[in-house]
N, C-alpha and C positions, 0 to 999 in steps of 0.2 A: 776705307769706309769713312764718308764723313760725320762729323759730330752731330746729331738727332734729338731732339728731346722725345720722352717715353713718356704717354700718359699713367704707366704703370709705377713711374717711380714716386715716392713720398716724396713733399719739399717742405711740409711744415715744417714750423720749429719744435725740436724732440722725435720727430720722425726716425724709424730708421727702415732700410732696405736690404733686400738681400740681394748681391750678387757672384753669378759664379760665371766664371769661362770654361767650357768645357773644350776640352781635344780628344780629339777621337779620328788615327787616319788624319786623314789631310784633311777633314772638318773641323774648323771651331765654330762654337755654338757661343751666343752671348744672352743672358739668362736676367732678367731684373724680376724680384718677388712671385718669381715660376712662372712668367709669363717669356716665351721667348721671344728677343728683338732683332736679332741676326743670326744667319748661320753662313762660312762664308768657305770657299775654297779653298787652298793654298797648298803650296810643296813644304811637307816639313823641314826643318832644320835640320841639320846634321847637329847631332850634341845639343846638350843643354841650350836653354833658351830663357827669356823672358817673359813676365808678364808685369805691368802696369796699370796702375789705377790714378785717373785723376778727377778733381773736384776743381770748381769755379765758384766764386762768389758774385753777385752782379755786382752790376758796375756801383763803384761808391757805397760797397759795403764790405765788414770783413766779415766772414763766416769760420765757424770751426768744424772740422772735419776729424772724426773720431773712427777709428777701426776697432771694430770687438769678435770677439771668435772668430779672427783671421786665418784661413785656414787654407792649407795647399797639400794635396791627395793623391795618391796614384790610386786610380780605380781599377787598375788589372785585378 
């Protein structure tokens, strides 16, 4: 899936966002402040897996990127 910009996501400064990926079955769902932005197909893994989050600054600035009530769930 390529990179997208979301009009749902905050960019100010002191902003924050919520996001979650959700798995369910061979669906992931990707989620910015309860609005969803993808839901996408796939064969699952066999065993454990990952998930990744990344942040970008533009160009010729440096930004801080802050994690808070980081959280990973099994919803069964």
């Amino acid at each position: 899936m390529p990179s997208t910009a979301s009009p749902d996501l905050r960019t100010g400064n002191g902003e924050t966002n919520s996001l979650a990926v959700r798995f369910a079955g061979s669906t992931v769902t990707i989620v910015i402040n309860g609005s969803e932005q993808a839901s996408l197909q796939m064969q699952a893994p066999e065993g454990a897996t990952c998930v990744a989050i990344y942040a970008q600054s533009a160009k010729d600035s440096s930004d801080t990127w802050e994690f808070a009530k980081l959280r990973v769930s099994d919803l069964k």
